[in-house]
DOMI-623998 format. One line per 4 residues: number of its first residue (from 1); their letters; for each residue y, z, x of C-alpha. Coordinates in pm, whole numbers, plus 50000, padded with zeros to 5 digits. Layout:
<nodes>
NUM = A = Y,Z,X  ...
</nodes>
This chain:
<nodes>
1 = XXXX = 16138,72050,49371  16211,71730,49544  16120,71668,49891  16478,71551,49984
5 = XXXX = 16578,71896,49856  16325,72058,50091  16446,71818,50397  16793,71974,50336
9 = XXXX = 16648,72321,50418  16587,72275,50788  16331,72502,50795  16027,72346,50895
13 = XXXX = 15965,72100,51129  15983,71767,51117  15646,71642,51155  15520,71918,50878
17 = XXXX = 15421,71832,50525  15676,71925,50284  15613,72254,50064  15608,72029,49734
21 = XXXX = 15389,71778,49946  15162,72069,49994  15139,72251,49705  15101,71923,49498
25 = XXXX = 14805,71867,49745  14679,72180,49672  14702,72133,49290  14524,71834,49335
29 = XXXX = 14187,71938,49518  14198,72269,49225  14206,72014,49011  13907,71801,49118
33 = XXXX = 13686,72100,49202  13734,72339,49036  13602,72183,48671  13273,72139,48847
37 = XXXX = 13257,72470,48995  13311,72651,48630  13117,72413,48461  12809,72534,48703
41 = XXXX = 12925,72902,48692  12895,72858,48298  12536,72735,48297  12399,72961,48583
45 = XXXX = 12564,73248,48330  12396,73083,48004  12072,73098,48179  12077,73463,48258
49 = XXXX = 12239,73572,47910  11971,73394,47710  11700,73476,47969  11735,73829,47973
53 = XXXX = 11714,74145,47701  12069,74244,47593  11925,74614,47812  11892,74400,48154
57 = XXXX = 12199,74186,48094  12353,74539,48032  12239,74708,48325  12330,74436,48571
61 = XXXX = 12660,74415,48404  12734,74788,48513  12594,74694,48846  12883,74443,48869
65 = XXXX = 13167,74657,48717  13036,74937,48999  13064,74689,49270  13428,74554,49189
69 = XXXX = 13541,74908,49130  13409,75009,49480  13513,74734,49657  13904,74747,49495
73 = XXXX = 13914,75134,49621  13855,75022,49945  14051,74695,49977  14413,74904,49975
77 = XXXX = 14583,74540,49912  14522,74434,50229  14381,74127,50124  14686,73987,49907
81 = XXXX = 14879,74097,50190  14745,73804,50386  14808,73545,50195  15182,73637,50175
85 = XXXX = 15192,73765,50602  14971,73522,50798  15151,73234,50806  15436,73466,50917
89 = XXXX = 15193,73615,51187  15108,73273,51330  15476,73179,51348  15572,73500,51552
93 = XXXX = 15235,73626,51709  15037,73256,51733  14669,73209,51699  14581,73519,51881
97 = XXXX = 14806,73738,51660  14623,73589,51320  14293,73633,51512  14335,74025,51600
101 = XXXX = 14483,74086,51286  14157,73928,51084  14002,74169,51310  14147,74468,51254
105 = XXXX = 14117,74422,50863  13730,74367,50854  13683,74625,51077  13891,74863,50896
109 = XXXX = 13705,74763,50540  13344,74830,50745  13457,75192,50820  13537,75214,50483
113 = XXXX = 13249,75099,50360  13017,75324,50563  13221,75639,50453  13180,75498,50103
117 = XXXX = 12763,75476,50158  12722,75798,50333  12943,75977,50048  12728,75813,49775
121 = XXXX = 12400,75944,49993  12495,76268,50008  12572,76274,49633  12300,76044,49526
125 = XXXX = 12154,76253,49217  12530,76253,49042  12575,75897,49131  12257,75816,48934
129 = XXXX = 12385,76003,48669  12694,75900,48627  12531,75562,48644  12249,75661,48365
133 = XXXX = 12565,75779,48151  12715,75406,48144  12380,75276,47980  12381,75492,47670
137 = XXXX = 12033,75608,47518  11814,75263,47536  11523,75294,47692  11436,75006,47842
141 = XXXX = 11734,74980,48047  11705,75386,48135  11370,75286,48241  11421,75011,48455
145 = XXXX = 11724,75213,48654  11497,75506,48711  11218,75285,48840  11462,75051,49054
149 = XXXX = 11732,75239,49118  11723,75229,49504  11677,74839,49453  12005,74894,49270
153 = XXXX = 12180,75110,49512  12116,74881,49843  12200,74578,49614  12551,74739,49507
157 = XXXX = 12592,74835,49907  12522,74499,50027  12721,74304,49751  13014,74530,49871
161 = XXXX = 12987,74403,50215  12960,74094,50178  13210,74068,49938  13489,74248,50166
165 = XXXX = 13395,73973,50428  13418,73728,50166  13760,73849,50052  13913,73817,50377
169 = XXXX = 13824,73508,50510  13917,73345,50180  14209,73490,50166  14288,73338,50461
173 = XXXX = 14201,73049,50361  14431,73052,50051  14762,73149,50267  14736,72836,50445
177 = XXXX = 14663,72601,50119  14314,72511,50262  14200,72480,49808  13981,72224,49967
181 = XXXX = 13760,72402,50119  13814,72721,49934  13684,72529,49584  13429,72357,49785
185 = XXXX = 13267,72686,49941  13295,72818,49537  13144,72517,49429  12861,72508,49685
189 = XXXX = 12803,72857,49624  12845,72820,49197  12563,72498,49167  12325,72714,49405
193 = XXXX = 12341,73031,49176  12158,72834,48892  11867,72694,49109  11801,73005,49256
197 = XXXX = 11847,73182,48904  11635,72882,48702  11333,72995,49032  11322,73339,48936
201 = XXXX = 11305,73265,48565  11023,73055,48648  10860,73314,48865  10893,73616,48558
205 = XXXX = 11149,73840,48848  11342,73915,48553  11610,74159,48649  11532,74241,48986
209 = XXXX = 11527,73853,49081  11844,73801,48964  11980,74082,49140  11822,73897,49492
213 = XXXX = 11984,73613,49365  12258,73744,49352  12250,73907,49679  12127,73588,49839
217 = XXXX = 12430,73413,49742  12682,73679,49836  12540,73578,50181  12514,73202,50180
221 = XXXX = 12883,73271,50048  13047,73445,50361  12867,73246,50597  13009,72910,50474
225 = XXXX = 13391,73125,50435  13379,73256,50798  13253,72894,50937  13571,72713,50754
229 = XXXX = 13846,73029,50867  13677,72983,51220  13799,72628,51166  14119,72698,51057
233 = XXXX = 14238,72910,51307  14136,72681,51594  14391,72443,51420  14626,72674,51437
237 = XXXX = 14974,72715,51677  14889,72871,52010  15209,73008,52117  15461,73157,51893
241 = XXXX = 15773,72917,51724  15943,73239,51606  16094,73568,51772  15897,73842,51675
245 = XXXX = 16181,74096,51721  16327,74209,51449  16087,74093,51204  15956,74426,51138
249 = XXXX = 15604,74263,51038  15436,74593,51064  15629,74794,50829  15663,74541,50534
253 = XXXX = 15294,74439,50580  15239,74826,50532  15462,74799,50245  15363,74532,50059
257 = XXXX = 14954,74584,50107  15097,74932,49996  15203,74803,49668  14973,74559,49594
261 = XXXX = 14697,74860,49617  14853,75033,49354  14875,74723,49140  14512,74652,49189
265 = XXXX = 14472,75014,49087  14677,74960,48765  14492,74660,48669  14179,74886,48647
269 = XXXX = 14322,75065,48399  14271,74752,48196  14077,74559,48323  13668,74417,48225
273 = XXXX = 13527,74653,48486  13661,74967,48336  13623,74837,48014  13282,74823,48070
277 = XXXX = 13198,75181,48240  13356,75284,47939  13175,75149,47652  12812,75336,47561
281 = XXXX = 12547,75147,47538  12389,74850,47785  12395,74648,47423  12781,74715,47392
285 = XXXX = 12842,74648,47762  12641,74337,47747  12831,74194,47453  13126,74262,47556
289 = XXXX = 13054,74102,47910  12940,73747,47775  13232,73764,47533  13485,73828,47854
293 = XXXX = 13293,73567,48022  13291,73305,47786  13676,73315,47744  13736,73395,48111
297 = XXXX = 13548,73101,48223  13787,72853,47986  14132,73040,48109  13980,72964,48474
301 = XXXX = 13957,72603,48410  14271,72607,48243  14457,72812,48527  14263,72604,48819
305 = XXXX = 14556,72394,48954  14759,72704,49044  14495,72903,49182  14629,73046,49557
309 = XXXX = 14971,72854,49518  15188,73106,49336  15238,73355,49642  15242,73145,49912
313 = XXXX = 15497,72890,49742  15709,73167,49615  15688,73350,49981  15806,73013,50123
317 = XXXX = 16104,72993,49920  16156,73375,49963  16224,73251,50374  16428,72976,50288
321 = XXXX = 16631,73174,50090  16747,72897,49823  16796,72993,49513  16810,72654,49360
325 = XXXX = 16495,72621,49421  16321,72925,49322  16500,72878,48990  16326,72519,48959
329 = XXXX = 16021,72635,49070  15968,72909,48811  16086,72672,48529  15839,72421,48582
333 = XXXX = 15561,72658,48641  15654,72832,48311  15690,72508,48105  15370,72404,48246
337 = XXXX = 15164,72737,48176  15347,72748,47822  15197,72361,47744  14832,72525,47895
341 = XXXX = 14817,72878,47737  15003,72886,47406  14779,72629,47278  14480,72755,47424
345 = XXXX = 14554,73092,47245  14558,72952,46955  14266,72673,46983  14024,72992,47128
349 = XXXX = 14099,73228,46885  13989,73009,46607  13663,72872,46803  13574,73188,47044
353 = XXXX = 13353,73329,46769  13174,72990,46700  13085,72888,47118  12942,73259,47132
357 = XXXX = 12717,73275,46820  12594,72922,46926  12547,72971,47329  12386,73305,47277
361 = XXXX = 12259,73409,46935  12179,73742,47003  12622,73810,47050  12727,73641,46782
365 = XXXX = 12851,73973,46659  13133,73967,46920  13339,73677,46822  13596,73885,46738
369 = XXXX = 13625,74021,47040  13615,73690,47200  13916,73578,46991  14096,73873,47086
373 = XXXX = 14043,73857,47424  14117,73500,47397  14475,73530,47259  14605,73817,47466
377 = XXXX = 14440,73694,47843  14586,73328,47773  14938,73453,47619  14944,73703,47971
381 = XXXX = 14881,73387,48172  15163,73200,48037  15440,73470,48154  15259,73608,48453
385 = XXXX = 15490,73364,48741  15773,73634,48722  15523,73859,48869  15424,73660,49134
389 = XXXX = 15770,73617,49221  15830,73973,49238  15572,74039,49484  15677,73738,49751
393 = XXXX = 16024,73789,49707  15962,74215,49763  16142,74309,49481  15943,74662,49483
397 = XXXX = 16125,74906,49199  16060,74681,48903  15699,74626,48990  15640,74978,49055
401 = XXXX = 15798,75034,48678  15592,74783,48499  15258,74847,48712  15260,75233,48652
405 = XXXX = 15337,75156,48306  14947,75006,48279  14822,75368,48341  14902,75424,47953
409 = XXXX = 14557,75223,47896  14357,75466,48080  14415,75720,47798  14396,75459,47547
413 = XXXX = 14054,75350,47622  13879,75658,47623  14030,75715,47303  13970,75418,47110
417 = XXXX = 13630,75270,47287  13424,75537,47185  13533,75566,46798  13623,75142,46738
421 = XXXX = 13395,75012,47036  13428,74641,47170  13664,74563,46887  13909,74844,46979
425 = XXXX = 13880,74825,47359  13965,74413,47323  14273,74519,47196  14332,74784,47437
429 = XXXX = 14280,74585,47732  14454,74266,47587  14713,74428,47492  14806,74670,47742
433 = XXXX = 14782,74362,48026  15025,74173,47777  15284,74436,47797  15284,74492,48143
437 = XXXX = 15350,74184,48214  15582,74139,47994  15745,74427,48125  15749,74241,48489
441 = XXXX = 15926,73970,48334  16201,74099,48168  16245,74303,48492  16236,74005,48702
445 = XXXX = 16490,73763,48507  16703,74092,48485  16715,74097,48882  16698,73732,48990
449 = XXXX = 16824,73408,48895  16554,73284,48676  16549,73176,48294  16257,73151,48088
453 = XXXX = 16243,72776,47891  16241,72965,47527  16323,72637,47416  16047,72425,47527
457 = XXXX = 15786,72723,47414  15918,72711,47108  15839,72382,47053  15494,72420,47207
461 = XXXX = 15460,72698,46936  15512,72444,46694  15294,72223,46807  15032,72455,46836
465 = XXXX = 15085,72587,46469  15044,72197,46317  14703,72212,46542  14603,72516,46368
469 = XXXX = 14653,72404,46047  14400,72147,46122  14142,72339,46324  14086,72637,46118
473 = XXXX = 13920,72512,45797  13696,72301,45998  13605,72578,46266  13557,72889,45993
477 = XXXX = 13348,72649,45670  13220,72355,45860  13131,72472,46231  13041,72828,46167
481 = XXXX = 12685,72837,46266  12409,73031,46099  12247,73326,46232  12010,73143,46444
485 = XXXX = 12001,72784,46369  11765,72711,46597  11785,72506,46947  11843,72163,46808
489 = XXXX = 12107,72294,46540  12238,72454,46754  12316,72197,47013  12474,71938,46721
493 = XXXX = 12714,72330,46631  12826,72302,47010  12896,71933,46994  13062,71983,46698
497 = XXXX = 13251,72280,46825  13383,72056,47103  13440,71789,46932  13688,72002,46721
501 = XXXX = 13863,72136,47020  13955,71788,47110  14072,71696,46840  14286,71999,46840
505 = XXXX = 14397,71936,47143  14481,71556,47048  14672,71716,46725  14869,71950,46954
509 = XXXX = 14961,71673,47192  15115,71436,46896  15337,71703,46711  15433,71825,47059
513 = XXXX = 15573,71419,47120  15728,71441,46798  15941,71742,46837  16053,71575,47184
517 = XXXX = 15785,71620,47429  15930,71689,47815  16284,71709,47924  16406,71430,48115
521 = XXXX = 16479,71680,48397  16095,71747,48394  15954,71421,48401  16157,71369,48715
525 = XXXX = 16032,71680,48873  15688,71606,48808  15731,71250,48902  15927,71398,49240
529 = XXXX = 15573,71535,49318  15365,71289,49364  15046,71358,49193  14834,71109,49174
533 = XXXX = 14768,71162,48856  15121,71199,48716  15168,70899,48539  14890,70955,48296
537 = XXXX = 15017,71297,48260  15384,71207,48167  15214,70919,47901  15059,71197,47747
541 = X = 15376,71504,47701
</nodes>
């Protein structure tokens, strides 16, 4: 996408950044924030996992999956629906309409909310139950529900509250490419979680302290999200640039919040959350959990430069109405999540098993599903821009097809968790996200001019294979760690480990040269954006 391409448009004025300028910018500041932000997020996590009994790490776990459950039934996709709408709103309505519409959203959530609380009053004794169910037969962690468990419930209430606030005023945040602040309010957020976690180690809370933590932070959170939307939307356009009429804002913000609900819904089917009400056993849950985590963690850091660009780029283009560009758009995005994800796949699968048995001990029985996990999530990431696409460009039929076909997993899972546990519901949840997606795709390049670079992931593929070849005998005879090596062993495993994954990474890099590296086209597309960075990163494909 080249900004003399853009100027051609005529669609924004002339004094605005460009959309490359911008989303390059926004790249940028994922880029330099984000690392530090998972990099905290990972030790805050390493600190609970090792401090806690597998029992407490379970039971907050299923205190989690409650909360995101909750919170998604009473979202109804309003949230994703302002990142695509509000800049829209401000062009038609002005600052007032983007105000009054924030508004009416966190209101409407609050009512939602307190229906939500009074419901779960009323039926308090099955709640518990149904929450007792999710921890299996272990003691301990029965115990310290049925001793805590109004602790529990006004923790769950107040992380849903804060977390709808949250929601929205980062969301708004995101539509307008603020990743500056967005990462920074993460970050601030992600370095405080491991003081205040590290204070109630040191204090013996336990469980319960974490919990506060956690609550406290939810807090601290909103507060710093609300102060930077405040800011934005005093820099925003008083009076309206667009005509309203005609627009009919109301019905395809209806529309489109309508369907991103029921995608949100369909993701439950597979996703960690579910997964995790499912499994018996706060041992099994908790497992499973730092396995997810582990590999999550690494796909965010991988994913970080396109986090909250996807949607609003794609919704851009969807007003401007070129074609040309779209097309451009989605190939670079897909040639840059192939060069990310295929490799990582690969490099995880073989290494997943050896970062969990050496950053927690007491899991090392879940590498495998770490590595499975590992392929499936990354393999998903590298083919999930058609959806995006779909969504900003309203494209509602094929979405409904491939979304509705994720409700297959729910019946899967309750099949296969209970007879193959973590093992089997990896590869329910992997897989089922893997085909839905790939469902979206083929749907998508079906219905709009886009074309998937088969080429260039082939050659990544091959790449990737040459880096296997190397990694695996190294990772599985040389860098498998004992059962417990102990804390100094283990700390020369996880340099080790690392050490590995750079080289694999060096390995991939060189064969992927060899068999031709970048296109020409694509070394002037990524040189058309400006990055300051994008020298080094041309010297390296």
């Amino acid at each position: 996408m080249s900004e003399a391409a853009e100027d051609r448009l005529g669609a924004a004025p002339a004094a605005a950044p460009t959309l490359s300028r911008q989303v390059s910018r926004a790249m940028l500041w994922n880029a330099v924030l984000q690392p530090a932000r998972i990099l905290a997020g990972l030790l805050s996590g390493l600190v609970v996992v090792n401090v806690l009994t597998r029992q407490e790490y379970g039971t907050i776990a299923v205190l989690g999956a409650l909360a995101a459950i909750l919170g998604l039934v009473t979202d109804f996709g309003i949230e994703r629906g302002l990142v695509k709408f509000l800049p829209e709103i401000e062009a038609r309505h002005g600052r007032e309409g983007v105000r009054r519409v924030i508004a009416i959203v966190i209101w409407q959530k609050l009512a939602l909310l307190a229906a939500l609380a009074l419901l779960a009053l009323a039926f308090h004794e099955r709640f518990f139950a149904f929450w007792r169910a999710r921890l299996g037969r272990e003691a301990e962690a029965l115990a310290l529900l049925d001793a805590y468990r109004w602790v529990f419930f006004a923790a769950l209430l107040a992380l849903l509250v804060f977390g709808a606030l949250f929601d929205v005023y980062m969301q708004a945040l995101v539509s307008y490419f603020r990743q500056r602040a967005w990462n920074s309010i993460n970050l601030v957020t992600t370095l405080l979680k491991p003081l205040l976690l590290i204070g109630v180690v040191l204090l013996g809370w336990g469980a319960l302290g974490v919990i506060g933590a956690t609550v406290a932070i939810a807090v601290v959170a909103t507060a710093l999200a609300l102060w930077q939307t405040a800011t934005l939307r005093r820099g925003l356009a008083e009076r309206p640039v667009q005509a309203a009429a005609g627009a009919r804002l109301r019905s395809r913000f209806v529309k489109y919040c309508a369907l991103s609900y029921w995608i949100q819904v369909t993701e439950l089917a597979y996703s960690v959350e579910f997964v995790l009400l499912v499994l018996s056993g706060a041992s099994a849950v908790a497992g499973f959990k730092f396995a997810f985590s582990i590999v999550s963690q690494i796909l965010t850091a991988l994913w970080s430069p396109l986090v909250g660009v996807q949607i609003p780029l794609f919704a851009r283009l969807h007003a401007r109405g070129d074609d040309r560009q779209l097309g451009e758009a989605y190939a670079i995005l897909s040639k840059f999540l192939a060069a990310l994800m295929i490799p990582a796949a690969v490099g995880l699968a073989l290494l997943a098993g050896n970062l969990i048995a050496v950053l927690a001990p007491k899991y090392a029985g879940f590498g495998p599903v770490g590595a499975i996990i590992a392929v499936f999530l990354c393999l998903d990431a590298a083919i999930s821009v058609p959806l995006a696409i779909l969504m900003a460009y309203e494209r509602y039929p094929p979405l409904l097809i491939a979304r509705t076909s994720a409700l297959l997993a729910i019946p899967l899972l309750l099949l296969v968790a209970p007879r193959y546990g973590p093992v089997g519901a990896a590869l329910v949840m992997g897989g089922g996200r893997l085909a839905c997606d790939g469902l979206a795709m083929a749907l998508a390049l079906r219905q709009l001019p886009l074309r998937y670079p088969w080429r260039f992931a082939g050659r990544v593929l091959g790449a990737s294979a040459a880096m296997a070849a190397v990694v695996a005998p190294l990772a599985f005879l040389a860098l498998d760690p004992a059962a417990d090596p102990g804390r100094a062993a283990r700390s020369l495993y996880l340099a080790g480990n690392l050490a590995l994954g750079g080289l694999g990474a060096a390995v991939f890099l060189g064969a992927f040269r060899l068999t031709g590296g970048l296109d020409p086209a694509d070394r002037r597309r990524i040189h058309d954006l400006r990055l300051p960075a994008a020298s080094l990163l041309l010297r390296f494909f």
